[in-house]
C-alpha positions in Angstrom: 0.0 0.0 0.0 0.8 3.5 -0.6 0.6 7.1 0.6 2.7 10.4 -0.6 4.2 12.7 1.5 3.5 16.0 1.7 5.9 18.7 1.2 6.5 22.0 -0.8 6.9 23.4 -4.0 8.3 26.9 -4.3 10.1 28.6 -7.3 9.9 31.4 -9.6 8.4 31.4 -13.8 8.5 33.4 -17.0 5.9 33.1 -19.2 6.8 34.2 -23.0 3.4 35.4 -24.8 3.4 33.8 -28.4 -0.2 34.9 -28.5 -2.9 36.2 -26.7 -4.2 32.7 -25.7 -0.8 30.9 -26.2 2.4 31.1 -24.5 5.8 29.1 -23.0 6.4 29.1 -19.3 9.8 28.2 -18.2 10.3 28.0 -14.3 12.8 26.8 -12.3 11.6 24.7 -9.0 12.0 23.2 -5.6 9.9 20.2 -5.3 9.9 17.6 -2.7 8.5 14.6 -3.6 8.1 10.8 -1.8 5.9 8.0 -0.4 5.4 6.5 2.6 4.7 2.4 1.7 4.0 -1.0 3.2 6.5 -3.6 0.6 5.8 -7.4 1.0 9.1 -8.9 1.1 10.7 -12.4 2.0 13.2 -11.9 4.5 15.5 -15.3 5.0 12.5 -16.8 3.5 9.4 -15.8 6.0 7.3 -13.0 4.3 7.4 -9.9 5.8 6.0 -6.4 5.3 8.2 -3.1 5.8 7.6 0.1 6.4 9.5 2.3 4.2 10.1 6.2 3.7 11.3 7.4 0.4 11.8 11.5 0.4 13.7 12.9 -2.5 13.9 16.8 -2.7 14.5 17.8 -6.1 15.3 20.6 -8.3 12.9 20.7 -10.9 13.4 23.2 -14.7 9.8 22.3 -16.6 9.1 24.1 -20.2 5.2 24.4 -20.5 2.7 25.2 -23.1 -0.1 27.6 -21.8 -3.3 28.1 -23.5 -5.6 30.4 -22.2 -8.9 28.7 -22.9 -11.6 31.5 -21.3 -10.4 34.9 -21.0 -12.9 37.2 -19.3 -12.7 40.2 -17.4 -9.3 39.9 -16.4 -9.7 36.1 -15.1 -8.2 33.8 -17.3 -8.5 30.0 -17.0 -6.1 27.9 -18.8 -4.2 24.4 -19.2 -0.7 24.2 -19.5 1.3 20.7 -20.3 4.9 19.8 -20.9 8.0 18.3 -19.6 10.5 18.6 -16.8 14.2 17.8 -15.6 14.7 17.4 -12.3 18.2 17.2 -10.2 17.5 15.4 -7.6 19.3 17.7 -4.4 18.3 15.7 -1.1 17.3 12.0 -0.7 16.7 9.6 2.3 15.5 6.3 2.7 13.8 4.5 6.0 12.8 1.2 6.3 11.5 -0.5 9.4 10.1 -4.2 10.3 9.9 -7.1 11.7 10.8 -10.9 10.8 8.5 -13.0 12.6 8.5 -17.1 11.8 6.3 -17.7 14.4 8.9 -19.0 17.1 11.3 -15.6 17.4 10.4 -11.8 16.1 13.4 -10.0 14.7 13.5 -6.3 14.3 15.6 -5.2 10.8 16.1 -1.5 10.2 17.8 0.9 7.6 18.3 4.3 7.3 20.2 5.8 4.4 20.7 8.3 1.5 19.8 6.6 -2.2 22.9 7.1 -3.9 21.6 3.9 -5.9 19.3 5.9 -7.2 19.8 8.0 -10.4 20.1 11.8 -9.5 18.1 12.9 -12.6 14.5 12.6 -13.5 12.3 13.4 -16.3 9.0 14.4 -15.5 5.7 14.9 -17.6 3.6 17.6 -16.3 -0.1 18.6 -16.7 -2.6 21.1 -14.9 -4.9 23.8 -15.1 -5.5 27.4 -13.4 -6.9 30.3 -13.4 -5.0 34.1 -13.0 -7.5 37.0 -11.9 -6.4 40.9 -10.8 -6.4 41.4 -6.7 -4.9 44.4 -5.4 -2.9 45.7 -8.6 -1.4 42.4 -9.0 -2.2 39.1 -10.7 -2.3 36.1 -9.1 -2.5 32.2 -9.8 -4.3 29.6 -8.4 -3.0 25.9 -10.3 -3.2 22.0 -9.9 -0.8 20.3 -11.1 0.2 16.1 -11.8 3.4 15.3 -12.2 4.6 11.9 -13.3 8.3 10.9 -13.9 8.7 8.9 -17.4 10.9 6.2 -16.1 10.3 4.1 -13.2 13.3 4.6 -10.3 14.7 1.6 -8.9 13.6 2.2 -5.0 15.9 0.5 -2.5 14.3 -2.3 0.3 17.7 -3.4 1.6 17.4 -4.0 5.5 19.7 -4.7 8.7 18.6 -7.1 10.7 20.8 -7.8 14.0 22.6 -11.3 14.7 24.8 -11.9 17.7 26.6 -9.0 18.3 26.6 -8.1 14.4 24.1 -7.0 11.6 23.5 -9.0 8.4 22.7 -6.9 5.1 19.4 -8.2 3.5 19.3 -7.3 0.2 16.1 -7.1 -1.6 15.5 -6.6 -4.9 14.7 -3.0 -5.6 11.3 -1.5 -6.0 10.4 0.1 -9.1 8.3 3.1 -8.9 7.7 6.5 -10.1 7.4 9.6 -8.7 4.0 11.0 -8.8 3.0 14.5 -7.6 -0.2 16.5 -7.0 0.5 19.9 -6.8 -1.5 22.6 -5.6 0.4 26.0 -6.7 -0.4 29.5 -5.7 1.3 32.4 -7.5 1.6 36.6 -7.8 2.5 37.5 -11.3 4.4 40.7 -11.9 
C-alpha cells in the first residue's frame, strides 16, 4: 500500500506570450516529492511487510505550453502541459520491520541516502489554473500532476541484528515513479 508525503513546492516562472491565448512558461523549482509504503518482502525466506520512507527533494526546470482557454474580465483559465528535468538535491530512505517465523520476532532497520538511485529525473507535467487581478497584482491559483517517465529503482535493503553483528538483507529493488499532485499559488508581476 501507498501514501505520498506532503511537502513544498516553491520557485519562480516566466511566461513568454506567443499569442494572446498561447504562450511558454519556463520555471525553475523546488519540489519535494516521496511516499510513505507497506512492501511485502521475503526476508531469509518468512514473508514480511516493511515500512518504508522514500523522500527525495529535487530541483525541478519544466518548459510548458499555456493556452488560455476562457479569457474574461481579467480572469483567465487555462491548461498548461509539458515536460520537466529534475536534479535530484536531497534523498533519504527509512525502512522498518519485523521478521517474525512464528517462534522468534526480529526487528531489521535501515536508514540511508539513495545514492543507488539516479540523480536525474524526467517528469511529464499537466494542470490547469486560473489568474485573476487582486490588489494591482495578478495572481494564480494551479493543480498540477506530475509523473516521472521512467520508473526509479527504489531501495528495500534492510539490517537485521545477529549476535553481536548485523547481516545486510538485500532485496531486490522497487520500481516506482514519482508522482505528484501539486496545488500552486502564484503573484505575477
Amino acid at each position: 500500500s501507498s501514501s505520498w508525503r506532503t511537502g513544498t513546492a516553491a520557485g519562480i516562472f516566466l511566461i513568454l506570450p506567443v499569442t494572446p491565448r498561447f504562450g511558454i512558461q519556463q520555471e525553475v523549482l523546488y519540489v519535494q516529492k516521496g511516499s510513505r509504503q507497506q512492501i511485502g518482502v521475503d526476508v531469509f525466506d518468512i514473508p514480511t511487510t516493511l515500512d518504508v520512507t522514500y523522500d527525495m527533494d529535487y530541483i525541478e526546470i519544466p518548459l510548458l505550453l499555456r493556452y488560455h482557454w476562457i479569457i474574461d474580465r481579467g480572469v483567465d483559465l487555462y491548461s498548461l502541459g509539458g515536460f520537466a528535468f529534475g536534479l535530484k538535491v536531497n534523498d533519504r530512505y527509512r525502512l522498518n520491520g519485523t521478521v517474525d517465523d512464528g517462534v522468534e520476532s526480529v526487528p531489521i532497520t535501515a536508514d540511508s541516502d539513495m545514492s543507488e538511485v539516479d540523480i536525474f529525473d524526467f517528469v511529464f507535467t499537466y494542470g490547469v489554473g486560473v489568474e485573476f487581478p487582486l490588489g494591482g497584482r495578478r495572481f494564480l491559483v494551479e493543480y498540477r500532476f506530475d509523473l516521472s517517465v521512467e520508473s526509479l529503482p527504489m531501495p528495500t535493503y534492510a539490517y537485521v541484528p545477529f549476535g553481536d553483528e548485523e547481516l545486510l538483507v538485500d532485496n531486490d529493488p522497487v520500481p516506482l515513479r514519482n508522482q505528484a499532485h501539486l496545488l500552486m499559488l502564484g503573484i505575477r508581476f
